[in-house]
N, C-alpha and C positions, 0 to 999 in steps of 0.2 A: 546724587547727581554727578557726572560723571564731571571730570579736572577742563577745562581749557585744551584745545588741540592744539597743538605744535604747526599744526599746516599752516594754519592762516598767518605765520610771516612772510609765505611767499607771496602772500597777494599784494602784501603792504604797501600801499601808494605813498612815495617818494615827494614827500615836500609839495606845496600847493603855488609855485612858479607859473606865470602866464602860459610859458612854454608847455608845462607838464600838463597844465589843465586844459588846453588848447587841441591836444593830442589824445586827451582822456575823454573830450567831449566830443572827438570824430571817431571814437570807437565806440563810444556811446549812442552817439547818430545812426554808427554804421546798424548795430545790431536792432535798433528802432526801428529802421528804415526795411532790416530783412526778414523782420516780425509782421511789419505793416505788410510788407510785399506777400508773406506767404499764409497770409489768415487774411480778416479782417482787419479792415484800418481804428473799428471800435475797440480799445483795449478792455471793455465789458465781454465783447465775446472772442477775445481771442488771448489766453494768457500770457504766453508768449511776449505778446506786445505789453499787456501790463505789466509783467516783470519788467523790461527794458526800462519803461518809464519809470517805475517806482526807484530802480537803481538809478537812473538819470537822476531824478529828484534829489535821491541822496548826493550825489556827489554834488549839486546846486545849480546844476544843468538850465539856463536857461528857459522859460515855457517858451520861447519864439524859435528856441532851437528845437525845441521837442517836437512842434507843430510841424515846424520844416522840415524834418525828417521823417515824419508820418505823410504828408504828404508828399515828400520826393519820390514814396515806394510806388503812388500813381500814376506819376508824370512817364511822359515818353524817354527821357534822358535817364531814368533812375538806371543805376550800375548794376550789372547784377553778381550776386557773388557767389562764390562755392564757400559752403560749409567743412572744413578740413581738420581730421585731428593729428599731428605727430606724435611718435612716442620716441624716447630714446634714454640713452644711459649717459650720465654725468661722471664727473671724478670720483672713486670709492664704491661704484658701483649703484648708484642714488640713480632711481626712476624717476623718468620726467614726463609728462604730455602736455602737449601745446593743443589749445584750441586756437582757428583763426578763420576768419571770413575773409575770404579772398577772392580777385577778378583774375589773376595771374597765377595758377599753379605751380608753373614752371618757378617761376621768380619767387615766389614765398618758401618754396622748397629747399631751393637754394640759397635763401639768407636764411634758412632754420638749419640749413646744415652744416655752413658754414661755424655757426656760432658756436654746434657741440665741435665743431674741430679744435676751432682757438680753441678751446677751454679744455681739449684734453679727452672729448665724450666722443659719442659715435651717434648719429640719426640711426634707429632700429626700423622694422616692418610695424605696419599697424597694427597691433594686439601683443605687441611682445612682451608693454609691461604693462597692460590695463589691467591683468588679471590681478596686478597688485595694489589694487584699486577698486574700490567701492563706487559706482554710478550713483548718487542720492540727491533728492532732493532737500535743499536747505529752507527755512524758515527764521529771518530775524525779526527778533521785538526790544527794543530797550527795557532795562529793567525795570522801569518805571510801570510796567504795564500790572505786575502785582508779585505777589512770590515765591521763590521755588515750588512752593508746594502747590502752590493755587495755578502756577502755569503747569508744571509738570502734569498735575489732574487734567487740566482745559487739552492735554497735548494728546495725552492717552485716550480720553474719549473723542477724538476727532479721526484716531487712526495713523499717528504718529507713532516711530522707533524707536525716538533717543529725544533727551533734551541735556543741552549743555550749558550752565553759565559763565560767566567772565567779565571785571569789570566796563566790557564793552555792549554788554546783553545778553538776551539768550539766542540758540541756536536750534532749532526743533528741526529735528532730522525725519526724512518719510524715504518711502520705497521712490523709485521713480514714477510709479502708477498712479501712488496715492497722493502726489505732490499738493494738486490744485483742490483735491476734495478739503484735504486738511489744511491748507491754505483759506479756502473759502469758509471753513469750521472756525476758524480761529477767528480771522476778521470780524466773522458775526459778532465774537463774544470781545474783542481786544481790537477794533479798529485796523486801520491798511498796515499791511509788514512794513518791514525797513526794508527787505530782501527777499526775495522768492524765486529760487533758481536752480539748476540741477548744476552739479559739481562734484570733482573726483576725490573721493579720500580716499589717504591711504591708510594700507589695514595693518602696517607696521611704519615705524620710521626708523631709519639706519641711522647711527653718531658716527659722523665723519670729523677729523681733525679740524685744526683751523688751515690749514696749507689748502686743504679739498675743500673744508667750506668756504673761504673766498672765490674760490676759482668756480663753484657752483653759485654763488651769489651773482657773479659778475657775469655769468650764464645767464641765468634768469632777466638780470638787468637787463640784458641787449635784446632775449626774450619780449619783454614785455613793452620794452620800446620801441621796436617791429610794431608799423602800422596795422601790419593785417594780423595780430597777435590779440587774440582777446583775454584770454585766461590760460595761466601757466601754474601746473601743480606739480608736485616734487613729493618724496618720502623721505625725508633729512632732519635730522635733528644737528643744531650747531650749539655752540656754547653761549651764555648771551654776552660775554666782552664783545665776540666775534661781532653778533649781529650790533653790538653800540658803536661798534670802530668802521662799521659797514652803513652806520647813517638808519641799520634799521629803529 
């Protein structure tokens, strides 16, 4: 079974402050709200929207905020947003792409591109470095669900690619196509995911110093603090003092 990925530090949610979780739960909202708006408001037939929710749950999302934002996709005032991806280059030469739901193009573009300025990067065209990057769809279960070998089996006969563990769970990797079959495969045998969502890895990672990894961490930060910022992925590897003295 294959080692722990390197990526998922960049996702790493920062301390559970009013502030931070206040902000985590309108981006949360938001992608509810543009799941409910563009399928069904049933998240039985629409997965999209059940991912949202089941990641809302994880993070302890209110059910009265969930509601509300399933509903606000109805109403006459719901916002409506563009789906937008950045890509661009950090210090050392480190690939980055932004996902964000945004009402304001102009305005979101402008505080993403700013942020690789400070930091030393450049905003790139759209495709410049996706190709360094893998489209997949992800799969989480706690490990509590059985083991290695008894998940890895349940994972291959559903039509999964990879499966990965760590003492945070496993990770069952799919095509983008076959996300939701093998989602709905697993559930049958192993109850609702922790996570079900398409997401960028990358197919190498570059070791940057510590001088370049701060100054791409503090990228990222301002990244992912950005309202209309949903998910931010990187190919980096840093040292982990770095990431301890960095709060990761």
């Amino acid at each position: 079974m294959a080692g722990h990925s390197q990526f998922k530090n960049i996702m790493h949610r920062k301390g559970k402050q009013d502030a931070v979780r206040s902000k985590l739960f309108s981006k949360l909202g938001r992608e509810i709200t543009v799941a409910a708006k563009m399928g069904m408001p049933d998240p039985n037939m629409n997965p999209r929207l059940r991912a949202a929710i089941v990641a809302a749950r994880e993070e302890n999302m209110p059910k009265d905020n969930i509601e509300r934002a399933i509903k606000k996709a109805s109403g006459g005032d719901a916002e409506t947003y563009d789906e937008v991806r950045y890509e661009g280059y950090a210090p050392g030469g480190v690939a980055i792409i932004i996902e964000a739901l945004t009402d304001n193009r102009n305005r979101t573009a402008g505080e993403v591109r700013s942020y690789f300025t400070k930091a030393g990067g450049a905003l790139a065209e759209t495709g410049a470095v996706a190709f360094m990057f893998d489209h997949i769809g992800v799969i989480a279960y706690p490990l509590s669900i059985g083991s290695d070998d008894a998940v890895m089996e349940a994972a291959i006969e559903a039509g999964a690619d990879d499966v990965t563990s760590s003492e945070d769970g496993y990770e069952i990797a799919t095509s983008l196509e076959s996300l939701r079959d093998v989602q709905k495969a697993l559930e049958t045998r192993f109850g609702e995911a922790k996570k079900a969502s398409l997401l960028w890895r990358p197919q190498n990672a570059i070791s940057v110093d510590d001088e370049a990894g701060e100054k791409i961490l503090r990228l990222v930060g301002s990244l992912e603090d950005n309202d209309d910022v949903q998910n931010v992925y990187a190919n980096f590897e840093i040292s982990d003092a770095l990431v301890a003295k960095m709060g990761g």
